[in-house]
Biopython code that builds the backbone (N, CA, C, O; Angstrom):
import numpy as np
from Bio.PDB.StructureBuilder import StructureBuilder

atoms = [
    (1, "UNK", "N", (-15.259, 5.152, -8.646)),
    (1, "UNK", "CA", (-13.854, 4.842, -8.479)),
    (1, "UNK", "C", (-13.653, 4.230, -7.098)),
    (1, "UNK", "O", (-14.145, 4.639, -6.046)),
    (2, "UNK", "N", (-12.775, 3.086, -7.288)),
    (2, "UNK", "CA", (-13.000, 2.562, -5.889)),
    (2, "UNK", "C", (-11.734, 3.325, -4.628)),
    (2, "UNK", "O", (-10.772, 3.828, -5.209)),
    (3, "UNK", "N", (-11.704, 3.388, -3.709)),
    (3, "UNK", "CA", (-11.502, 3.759, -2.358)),
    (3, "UNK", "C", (-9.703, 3.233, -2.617)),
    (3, "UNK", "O", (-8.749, 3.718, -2.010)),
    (4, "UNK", "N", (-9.646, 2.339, -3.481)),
    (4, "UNK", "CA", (-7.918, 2.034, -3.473)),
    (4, "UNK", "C", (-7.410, 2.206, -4.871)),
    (4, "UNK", "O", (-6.659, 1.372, -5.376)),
    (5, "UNK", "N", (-7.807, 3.262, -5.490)),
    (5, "UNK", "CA", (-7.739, 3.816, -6.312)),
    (5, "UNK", "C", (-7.363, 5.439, -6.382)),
    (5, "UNK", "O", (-8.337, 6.175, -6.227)),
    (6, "UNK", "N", (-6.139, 6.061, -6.585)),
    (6, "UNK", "CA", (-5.361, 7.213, -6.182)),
    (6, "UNK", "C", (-5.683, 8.072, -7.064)),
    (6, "UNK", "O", (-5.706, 7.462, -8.133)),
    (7, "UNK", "N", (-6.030, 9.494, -7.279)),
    (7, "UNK", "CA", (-6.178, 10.518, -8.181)),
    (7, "UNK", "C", (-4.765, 11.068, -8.184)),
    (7, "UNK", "O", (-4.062, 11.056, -7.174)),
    (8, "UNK", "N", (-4.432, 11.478, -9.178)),
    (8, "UNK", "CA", (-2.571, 12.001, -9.299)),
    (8, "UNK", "C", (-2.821, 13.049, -10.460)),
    (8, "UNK", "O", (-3.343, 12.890, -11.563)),
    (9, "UNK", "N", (-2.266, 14.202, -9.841)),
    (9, "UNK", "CA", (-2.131, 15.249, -10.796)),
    (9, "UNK", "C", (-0.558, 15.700, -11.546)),
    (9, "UNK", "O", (0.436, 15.050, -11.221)),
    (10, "UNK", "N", (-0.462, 16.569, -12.309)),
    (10, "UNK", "CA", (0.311, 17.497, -12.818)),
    (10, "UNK", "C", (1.766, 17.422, -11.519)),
    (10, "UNK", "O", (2.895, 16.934, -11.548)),
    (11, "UNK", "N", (0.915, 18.234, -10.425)),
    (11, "UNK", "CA", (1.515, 18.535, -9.458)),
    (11, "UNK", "C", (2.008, 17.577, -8.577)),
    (11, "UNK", "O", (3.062, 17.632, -7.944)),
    (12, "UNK", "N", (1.277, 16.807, -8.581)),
    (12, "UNK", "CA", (1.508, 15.482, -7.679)),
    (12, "UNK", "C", (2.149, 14.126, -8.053)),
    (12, "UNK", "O", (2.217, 13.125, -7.340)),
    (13, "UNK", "N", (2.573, 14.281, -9.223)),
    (13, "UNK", "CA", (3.139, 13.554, -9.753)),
    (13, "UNK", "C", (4.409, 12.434, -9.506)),
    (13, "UNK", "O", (4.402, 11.207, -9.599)),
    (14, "UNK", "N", (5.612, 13.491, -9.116)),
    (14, "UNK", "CA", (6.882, 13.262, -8.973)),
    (14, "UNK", "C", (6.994, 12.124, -7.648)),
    (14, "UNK", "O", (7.571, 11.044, -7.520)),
    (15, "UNK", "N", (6.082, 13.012, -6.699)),
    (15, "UNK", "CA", (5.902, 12.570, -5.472)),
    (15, "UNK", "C", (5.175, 11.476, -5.202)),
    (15, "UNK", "O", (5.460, 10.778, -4.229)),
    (16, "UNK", "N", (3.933, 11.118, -6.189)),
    (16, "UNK", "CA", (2.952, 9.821, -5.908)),
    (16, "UNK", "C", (3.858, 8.837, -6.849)),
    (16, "UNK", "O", (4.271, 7.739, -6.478)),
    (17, "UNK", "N", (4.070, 9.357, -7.989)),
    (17, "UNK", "CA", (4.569, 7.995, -8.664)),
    (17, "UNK", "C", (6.404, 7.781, -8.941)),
    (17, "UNK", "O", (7.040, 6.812, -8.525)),
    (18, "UNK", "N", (6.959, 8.886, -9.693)),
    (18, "UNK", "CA", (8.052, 9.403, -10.299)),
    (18, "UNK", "C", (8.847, 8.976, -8.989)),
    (18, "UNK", "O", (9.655, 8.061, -9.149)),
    (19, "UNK", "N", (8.727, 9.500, -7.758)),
    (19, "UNK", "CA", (9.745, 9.555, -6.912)),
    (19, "UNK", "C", (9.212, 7.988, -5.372)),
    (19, "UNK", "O", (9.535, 7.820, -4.196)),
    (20, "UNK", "N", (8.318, 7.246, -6.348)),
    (20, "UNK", "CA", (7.632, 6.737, -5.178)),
    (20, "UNK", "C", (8.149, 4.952, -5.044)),
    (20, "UNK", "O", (7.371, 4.183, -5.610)),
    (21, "UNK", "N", (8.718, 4.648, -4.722)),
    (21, "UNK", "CA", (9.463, 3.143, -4.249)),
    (21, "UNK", "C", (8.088, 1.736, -4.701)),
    (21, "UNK", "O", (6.903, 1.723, -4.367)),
    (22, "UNK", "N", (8.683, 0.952, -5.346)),
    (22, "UNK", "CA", (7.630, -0.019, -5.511)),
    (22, "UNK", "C", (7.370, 0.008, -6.978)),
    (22, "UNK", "O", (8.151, 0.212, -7.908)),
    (23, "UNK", "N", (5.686, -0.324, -6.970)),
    (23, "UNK", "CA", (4.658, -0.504, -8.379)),
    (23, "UNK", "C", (3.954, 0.362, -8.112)),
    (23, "UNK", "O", (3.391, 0.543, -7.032)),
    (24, "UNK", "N", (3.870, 1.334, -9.550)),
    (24, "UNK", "CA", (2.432, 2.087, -9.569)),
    (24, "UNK", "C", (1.568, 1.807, -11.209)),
    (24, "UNK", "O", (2.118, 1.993, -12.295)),
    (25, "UNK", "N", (0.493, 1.451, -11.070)),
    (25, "UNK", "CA", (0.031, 1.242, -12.202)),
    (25, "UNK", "C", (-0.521, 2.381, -12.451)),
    (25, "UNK", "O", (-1.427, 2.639, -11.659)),
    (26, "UNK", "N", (-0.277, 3.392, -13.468)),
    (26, "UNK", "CA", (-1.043, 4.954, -13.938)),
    (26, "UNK", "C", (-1.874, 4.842, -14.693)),
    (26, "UNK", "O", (-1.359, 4.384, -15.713)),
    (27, "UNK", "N", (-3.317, 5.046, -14.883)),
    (27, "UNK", "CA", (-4.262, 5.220, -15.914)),
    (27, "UNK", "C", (-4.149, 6.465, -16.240)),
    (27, "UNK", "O", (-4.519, 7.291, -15.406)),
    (28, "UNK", "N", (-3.692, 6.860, -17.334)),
    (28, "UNK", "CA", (-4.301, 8.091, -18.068)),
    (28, "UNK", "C", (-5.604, 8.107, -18.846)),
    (28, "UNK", "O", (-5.568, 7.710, -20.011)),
    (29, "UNK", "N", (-6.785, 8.535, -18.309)),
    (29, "UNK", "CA", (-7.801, 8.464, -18.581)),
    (29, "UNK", "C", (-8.455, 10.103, -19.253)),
    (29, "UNK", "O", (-7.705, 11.065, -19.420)),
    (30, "UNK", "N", (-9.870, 10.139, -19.547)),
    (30, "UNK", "CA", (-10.569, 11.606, -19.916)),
    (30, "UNK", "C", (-11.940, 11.067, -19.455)),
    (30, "UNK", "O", (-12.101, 9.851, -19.359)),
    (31, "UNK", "N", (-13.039, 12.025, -19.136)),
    (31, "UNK", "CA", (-14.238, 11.753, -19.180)),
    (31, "UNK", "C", (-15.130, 11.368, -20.287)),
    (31, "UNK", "O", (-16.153, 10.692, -20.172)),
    (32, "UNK", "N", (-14.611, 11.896, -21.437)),
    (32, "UNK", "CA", (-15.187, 11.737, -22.832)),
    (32, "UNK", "C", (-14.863, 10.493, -23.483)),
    (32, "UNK", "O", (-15.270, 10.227, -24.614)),
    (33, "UNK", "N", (-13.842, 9.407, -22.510)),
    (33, "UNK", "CA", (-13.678, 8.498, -23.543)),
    (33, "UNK", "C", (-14.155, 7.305, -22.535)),
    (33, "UNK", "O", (-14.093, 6.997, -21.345)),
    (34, "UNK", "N", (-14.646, 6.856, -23.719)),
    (34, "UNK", "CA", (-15.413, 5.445, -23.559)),
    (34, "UNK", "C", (-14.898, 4.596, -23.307)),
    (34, "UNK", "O", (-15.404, 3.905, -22.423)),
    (35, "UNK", "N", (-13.539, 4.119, -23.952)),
    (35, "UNK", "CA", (-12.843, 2.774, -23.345)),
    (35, "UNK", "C", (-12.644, 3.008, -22.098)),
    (35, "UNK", "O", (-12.900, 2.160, -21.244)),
    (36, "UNK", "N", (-11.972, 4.644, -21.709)),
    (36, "UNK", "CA", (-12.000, 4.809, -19.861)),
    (36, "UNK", "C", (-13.020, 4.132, -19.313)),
    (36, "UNK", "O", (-12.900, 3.247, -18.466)),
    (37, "UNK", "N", (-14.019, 4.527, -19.775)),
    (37, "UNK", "CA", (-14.892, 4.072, -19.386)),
    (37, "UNK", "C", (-15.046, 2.590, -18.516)),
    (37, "UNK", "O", (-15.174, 2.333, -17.319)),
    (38, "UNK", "N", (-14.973, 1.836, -19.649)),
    (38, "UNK", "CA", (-14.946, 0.444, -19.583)),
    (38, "UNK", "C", (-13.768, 0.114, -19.098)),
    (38, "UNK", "O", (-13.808, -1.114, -19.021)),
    (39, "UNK", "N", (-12.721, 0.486, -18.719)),
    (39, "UNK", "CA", (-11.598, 0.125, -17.834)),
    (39, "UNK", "C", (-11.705, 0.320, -16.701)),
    (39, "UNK", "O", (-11.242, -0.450, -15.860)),
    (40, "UNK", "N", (-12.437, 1.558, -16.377)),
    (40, "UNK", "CA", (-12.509, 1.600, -15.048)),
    (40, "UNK", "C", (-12.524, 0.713, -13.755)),
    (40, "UNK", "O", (-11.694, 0.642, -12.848)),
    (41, "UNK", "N", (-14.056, -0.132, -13.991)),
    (41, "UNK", "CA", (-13.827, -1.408, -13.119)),
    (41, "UNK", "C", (-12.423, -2.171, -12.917)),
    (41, "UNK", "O", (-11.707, -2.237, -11.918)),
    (42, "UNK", "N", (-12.294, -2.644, -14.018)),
    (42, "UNK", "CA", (-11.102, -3.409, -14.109)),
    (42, "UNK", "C", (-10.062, -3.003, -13.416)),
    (42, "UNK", "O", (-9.478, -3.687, -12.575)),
    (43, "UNK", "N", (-9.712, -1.579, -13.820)),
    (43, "UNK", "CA", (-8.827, -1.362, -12.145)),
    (43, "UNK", "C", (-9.159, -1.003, -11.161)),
    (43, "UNK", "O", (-8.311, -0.604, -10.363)),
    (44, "UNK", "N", (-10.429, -1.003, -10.852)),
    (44, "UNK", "CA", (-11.184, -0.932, -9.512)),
    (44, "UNK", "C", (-10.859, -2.192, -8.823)),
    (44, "UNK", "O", (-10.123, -2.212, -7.837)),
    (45, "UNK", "N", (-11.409, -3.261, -9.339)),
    (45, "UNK", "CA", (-10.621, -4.746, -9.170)),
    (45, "UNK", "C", (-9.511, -5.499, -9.155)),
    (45, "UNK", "O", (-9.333, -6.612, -8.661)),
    (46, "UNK", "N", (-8.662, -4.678, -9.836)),
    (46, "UNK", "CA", (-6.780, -4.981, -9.354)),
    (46, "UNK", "C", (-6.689, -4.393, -8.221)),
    (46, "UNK", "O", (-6.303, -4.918, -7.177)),
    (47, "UNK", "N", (-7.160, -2.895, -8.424)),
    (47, "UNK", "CA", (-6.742, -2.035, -7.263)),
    (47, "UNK", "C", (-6.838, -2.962, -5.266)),
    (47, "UNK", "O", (-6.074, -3.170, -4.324)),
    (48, "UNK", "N", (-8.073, -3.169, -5.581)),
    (48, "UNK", "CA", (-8.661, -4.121, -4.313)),
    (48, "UNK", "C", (-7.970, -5.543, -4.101)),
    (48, "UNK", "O", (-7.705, -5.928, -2.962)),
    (49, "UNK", "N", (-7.586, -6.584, -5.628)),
    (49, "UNK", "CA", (-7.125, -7.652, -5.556)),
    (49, "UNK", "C", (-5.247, -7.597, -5.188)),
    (49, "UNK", "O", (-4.562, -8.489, -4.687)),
    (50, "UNK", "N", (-4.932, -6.569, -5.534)),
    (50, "UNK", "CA", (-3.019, -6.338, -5.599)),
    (50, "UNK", "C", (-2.918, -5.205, -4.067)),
    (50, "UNK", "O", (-1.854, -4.868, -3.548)),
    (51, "UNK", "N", (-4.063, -4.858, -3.670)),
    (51, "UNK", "CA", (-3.674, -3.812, -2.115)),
    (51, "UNK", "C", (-3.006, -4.713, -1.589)),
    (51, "UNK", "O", (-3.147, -5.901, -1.297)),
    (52, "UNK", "N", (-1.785, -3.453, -1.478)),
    (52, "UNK", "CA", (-0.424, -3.747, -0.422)),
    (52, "UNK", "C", (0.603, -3.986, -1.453)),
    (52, "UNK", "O", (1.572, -3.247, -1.279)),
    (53, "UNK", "N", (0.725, -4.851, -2.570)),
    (53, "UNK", "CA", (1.549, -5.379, -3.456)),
    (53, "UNK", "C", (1.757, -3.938, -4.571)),
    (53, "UNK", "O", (2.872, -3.586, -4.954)),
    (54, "UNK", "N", (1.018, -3.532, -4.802)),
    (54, "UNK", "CA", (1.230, -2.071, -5.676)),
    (54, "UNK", "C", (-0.076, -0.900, -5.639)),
    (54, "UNK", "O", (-1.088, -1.055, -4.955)),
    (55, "UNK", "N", (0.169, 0.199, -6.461)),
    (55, "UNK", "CA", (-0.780, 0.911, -6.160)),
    (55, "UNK", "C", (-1.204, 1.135, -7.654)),
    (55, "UNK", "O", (-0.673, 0.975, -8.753)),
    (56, "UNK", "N", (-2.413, 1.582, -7.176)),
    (56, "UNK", "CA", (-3.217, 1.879, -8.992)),
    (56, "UNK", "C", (-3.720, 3.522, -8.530)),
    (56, "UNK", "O", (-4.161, 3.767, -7.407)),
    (57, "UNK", "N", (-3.559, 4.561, -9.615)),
    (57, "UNK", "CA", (-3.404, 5.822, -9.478)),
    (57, "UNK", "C", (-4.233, 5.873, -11.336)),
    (57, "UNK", "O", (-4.168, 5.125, -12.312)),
    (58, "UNK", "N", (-4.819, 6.944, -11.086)),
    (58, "UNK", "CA", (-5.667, 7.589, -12.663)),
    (58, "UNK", "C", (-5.269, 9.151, -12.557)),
    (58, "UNK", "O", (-5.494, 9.962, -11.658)),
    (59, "UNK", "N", (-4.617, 9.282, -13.760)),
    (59, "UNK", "CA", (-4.447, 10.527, -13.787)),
    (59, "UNK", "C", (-5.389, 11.318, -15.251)),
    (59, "UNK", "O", (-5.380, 10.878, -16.401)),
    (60, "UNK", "N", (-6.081, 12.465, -14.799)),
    (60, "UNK", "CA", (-7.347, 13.121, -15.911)),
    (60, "UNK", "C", (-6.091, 13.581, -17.312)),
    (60, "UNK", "O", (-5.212, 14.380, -16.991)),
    (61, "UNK", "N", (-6.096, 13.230, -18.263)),
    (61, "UNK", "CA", (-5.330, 13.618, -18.913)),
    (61, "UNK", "C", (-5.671, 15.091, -20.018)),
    (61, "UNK", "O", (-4.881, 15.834, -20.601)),
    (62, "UNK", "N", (-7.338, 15.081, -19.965)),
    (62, "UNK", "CA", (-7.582, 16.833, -20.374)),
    (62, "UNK", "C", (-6.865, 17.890, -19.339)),
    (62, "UNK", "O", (-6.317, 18.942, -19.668)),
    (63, "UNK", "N", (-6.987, 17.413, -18.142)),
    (63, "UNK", "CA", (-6.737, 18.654, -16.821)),
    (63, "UNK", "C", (-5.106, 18.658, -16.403)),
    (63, "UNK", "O", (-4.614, 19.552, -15.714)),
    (64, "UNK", "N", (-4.185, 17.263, -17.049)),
    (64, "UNK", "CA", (-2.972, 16.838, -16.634)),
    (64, "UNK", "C", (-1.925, 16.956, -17.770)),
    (64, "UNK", "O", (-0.875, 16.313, -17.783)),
    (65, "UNK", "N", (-2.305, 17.826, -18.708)),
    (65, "UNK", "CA", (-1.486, 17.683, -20.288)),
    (65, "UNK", "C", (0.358, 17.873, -19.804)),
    (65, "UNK", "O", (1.050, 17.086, -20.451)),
    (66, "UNK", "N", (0.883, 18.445, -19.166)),
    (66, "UNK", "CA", (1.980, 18.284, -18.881)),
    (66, "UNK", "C", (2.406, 16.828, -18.651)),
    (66, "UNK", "O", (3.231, 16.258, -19.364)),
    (67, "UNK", "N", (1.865, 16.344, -17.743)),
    (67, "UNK", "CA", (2.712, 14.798, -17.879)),
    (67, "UNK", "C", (2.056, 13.880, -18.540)),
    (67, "UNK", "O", (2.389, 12.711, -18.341)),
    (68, "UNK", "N", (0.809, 14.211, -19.625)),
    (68, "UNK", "CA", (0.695, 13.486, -20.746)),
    (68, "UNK", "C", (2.311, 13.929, -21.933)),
    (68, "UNK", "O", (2.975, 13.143, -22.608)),
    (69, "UNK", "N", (2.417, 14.894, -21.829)),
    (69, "UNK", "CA", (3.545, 15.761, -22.797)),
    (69, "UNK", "C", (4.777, 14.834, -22.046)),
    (69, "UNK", "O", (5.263, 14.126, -22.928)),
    (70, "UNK", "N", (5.237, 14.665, -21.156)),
    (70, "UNK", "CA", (6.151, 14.238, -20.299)),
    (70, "UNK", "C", (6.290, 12.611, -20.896)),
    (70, "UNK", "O", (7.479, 12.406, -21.140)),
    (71, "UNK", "N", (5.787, 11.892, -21.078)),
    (71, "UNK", "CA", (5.173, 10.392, -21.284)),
    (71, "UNK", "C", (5.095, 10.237, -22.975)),
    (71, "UNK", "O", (5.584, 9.298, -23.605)),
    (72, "UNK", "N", (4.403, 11.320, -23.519)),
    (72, "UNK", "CA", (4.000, 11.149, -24.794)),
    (72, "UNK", "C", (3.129, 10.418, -24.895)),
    (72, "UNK", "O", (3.137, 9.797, -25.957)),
    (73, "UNK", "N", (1.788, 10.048, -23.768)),
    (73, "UNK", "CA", (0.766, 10.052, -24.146)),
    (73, "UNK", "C", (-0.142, 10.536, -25.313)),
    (73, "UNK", "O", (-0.596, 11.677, -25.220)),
    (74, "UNK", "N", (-0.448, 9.794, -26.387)),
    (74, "UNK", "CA", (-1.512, 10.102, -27.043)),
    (74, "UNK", "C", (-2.663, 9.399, -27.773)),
    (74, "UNK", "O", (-3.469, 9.615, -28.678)),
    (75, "UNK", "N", (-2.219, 8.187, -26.669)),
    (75, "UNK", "CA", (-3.496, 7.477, -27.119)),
    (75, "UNK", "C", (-4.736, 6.877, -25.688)),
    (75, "UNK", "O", (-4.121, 6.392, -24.738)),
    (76, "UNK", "N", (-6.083, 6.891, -25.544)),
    (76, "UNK", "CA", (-6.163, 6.588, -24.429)),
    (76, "UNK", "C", (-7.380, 5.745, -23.910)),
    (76, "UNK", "O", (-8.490, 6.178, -24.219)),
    (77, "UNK", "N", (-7.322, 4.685, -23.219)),
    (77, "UNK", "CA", (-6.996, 5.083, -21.680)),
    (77, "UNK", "C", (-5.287, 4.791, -22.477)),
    (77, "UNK", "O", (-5.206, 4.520, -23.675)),
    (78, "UNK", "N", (-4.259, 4.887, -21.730)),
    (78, "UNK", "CA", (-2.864, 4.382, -21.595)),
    (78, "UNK", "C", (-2.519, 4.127, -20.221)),
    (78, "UNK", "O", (-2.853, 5.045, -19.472)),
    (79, "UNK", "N", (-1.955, 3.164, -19.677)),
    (79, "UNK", "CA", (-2.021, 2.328, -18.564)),
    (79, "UNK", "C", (-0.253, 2.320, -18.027)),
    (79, "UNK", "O", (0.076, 1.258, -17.499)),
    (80, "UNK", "N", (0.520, 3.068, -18.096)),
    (80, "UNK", "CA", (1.637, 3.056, -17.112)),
    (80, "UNK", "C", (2.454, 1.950, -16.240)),
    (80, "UNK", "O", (2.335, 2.164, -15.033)),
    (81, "UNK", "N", (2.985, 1.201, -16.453)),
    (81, "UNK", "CA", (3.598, 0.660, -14.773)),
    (81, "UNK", "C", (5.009, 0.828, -14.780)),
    (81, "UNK", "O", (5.863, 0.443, -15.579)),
    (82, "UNK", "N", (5.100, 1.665, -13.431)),
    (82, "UNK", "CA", (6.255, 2.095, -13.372)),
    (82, "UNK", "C", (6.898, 1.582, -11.642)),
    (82, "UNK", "O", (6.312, 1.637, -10.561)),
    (83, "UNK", "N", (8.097, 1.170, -11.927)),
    (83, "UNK", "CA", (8.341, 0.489, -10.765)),
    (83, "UNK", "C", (9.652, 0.851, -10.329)),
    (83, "UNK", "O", (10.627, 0.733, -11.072)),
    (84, "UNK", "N", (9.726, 1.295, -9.133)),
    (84, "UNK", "CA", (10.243, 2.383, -8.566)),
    (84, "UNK", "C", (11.018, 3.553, -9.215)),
    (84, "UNK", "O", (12.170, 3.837, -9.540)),
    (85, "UNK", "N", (9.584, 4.161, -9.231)),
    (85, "UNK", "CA", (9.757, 5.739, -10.566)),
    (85, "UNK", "C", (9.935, 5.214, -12.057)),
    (85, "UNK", "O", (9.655, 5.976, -12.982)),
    (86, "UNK", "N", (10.460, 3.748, -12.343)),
    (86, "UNK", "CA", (10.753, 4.395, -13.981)),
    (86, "UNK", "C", (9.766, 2.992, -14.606)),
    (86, "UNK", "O", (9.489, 1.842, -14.266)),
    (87, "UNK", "N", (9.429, 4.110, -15.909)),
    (87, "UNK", "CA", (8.705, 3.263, -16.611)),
    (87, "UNK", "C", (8.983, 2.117, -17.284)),
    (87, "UNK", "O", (9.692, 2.012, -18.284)),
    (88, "UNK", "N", (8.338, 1.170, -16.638)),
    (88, "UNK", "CA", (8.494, -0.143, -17.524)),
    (88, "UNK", "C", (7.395, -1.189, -18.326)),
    (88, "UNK", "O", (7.681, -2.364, -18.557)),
    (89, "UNK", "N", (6.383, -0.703, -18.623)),
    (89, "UNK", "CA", (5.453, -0.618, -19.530)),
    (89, "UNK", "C", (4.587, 0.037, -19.418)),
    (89, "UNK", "O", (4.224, 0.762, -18.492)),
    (90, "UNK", "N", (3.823, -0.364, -21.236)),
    (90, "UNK", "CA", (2.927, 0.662, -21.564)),
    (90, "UNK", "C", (2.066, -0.303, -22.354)),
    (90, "UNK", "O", (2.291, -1.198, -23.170)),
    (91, "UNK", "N", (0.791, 0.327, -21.689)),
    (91, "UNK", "CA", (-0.683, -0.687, -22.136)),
    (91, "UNK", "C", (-1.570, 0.614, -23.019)),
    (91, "UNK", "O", (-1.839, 1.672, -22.450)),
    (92, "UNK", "N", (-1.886, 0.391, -24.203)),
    (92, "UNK", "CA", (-2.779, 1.057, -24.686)),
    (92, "UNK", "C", (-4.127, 0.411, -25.181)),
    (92, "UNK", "O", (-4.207, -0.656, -25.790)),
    (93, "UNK", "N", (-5.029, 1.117, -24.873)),
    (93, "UNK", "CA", (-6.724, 0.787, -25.345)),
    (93, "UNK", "C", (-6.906, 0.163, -24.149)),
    (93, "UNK", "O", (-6.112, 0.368, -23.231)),
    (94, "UNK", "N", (-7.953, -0.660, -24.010)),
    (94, "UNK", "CA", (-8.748, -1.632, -22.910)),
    (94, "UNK", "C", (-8.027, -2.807, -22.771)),
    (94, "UNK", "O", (-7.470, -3.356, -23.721)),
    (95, "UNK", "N", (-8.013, -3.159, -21.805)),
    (95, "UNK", "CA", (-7.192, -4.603, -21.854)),
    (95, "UNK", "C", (-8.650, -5.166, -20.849)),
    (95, "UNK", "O", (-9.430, -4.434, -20.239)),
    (96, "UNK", "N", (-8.678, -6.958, -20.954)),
    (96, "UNK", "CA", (-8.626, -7.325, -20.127)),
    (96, "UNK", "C", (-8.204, -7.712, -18.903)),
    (96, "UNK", "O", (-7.029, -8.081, -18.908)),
    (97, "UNK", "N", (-9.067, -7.785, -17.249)),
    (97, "UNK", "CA", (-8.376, -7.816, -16.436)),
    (97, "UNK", "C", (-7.414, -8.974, -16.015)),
    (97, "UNK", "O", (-6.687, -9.056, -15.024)),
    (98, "UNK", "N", (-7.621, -9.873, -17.083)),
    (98, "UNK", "CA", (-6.795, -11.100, -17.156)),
    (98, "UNK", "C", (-5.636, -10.806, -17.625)),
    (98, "UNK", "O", (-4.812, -10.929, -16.719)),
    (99, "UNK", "N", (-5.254, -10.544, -18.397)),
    (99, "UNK", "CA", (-4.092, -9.733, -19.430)),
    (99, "UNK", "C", (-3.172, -8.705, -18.353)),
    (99, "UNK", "O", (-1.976, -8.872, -18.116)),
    (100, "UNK", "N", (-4.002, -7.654, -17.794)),
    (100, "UNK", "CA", (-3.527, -6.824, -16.869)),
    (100, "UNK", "C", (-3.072, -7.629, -15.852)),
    (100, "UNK", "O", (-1.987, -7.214, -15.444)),
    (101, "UNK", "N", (-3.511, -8.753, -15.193)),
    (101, "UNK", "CA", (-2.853, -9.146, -14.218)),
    (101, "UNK", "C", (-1.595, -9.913, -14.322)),
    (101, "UNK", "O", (-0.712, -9.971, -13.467)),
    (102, "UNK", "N", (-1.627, -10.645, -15.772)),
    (102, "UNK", "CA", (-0.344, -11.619, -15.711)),
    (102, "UNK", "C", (0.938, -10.261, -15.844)),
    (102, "UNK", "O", (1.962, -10.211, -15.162)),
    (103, "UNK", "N", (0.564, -9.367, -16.789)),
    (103, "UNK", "CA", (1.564, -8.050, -16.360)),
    (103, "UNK", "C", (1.842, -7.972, -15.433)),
    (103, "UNK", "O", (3.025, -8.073, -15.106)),
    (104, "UNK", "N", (0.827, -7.746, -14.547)),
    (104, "UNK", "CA", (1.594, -7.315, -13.159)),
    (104, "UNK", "C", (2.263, -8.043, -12.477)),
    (104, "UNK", "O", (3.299, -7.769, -11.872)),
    (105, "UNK", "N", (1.359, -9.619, -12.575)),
    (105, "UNK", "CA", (2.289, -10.329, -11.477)),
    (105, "UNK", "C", (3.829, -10.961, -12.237)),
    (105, "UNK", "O", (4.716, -11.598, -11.669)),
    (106, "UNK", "N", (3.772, -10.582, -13.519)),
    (106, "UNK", "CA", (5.697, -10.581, -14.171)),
    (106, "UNK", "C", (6.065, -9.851, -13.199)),
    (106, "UNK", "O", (7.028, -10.229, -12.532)),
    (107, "UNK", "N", (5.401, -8.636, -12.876)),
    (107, "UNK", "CA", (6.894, -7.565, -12.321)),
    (107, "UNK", "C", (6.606, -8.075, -10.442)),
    (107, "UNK", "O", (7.355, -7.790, -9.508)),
    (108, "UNK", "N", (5.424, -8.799, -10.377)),
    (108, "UNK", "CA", (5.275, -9.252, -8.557)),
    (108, "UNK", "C", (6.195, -10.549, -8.269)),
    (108, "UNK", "O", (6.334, -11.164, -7.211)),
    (109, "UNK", "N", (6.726, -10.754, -9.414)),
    (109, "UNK", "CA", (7.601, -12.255, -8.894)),
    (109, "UNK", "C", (8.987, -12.024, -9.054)),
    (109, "UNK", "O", (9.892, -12.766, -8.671)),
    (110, "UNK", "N", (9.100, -10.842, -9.702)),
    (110, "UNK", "CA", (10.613, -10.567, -9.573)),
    (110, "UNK", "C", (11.360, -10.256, -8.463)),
    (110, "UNK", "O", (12.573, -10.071, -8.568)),
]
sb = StructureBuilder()
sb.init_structure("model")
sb.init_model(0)
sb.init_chain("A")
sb.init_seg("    ")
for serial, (resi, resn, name, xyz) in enumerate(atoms, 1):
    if name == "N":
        sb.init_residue(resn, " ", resi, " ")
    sb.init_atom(name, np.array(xyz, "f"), 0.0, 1.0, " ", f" {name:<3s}", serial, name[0])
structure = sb.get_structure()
């Protein structure tokens, strides 16, 4: 996981993303799943290419079931962007990092 890449829990939630000014892109991820897997990089590489412009945060969704329950997460990875606190999309399965970026930069030119 790269170095500009945020771990966000249960607890930490309100405060890293919910209550936090800006872009946060949320991965809800698990260890057991494979597309996580394969996403990972990909936001290892936004994370590094968008520093300063937004933040990218993974939250474990076996260890985090409350704000999977909160979200209605149930499919995964599921990919979050929420811009200042409220959600304004939702990415499910793997995307490419091409795909992921024109998302983001919709909400970077507004």
């Amino acid at each position: 996981m790269s170095h500009n890449v945020y771990t966000i829990t249960d607890a930490s939630f309100d405060a890293e993303v919910a209550n936090q000014p800006g872009i946060v892109l949320l991965d809800f991820w698990a260890d057991w799943c494979g597309p996580c897997k394969m996403l990972a990089p990909v936001l290892s590489d936004i994370a590094g290419e968008y520093q300063g412009a937004l933040r990218v945060a993974k939250l474990n969704a076996d260890q985090n079931t409350a704000t999977c329950d909160r979200y209605t997460v149930r499919g995964l990875p599921t990919l979050l962007l929420f811009v200042d606190g409220v959600e304004k999309e939702r990415l499910v399965g793997t995307i490419s990092k091409t795909r992921l970026a024109a998302v983001l930069d919709n909400y970077l030119e507004d």
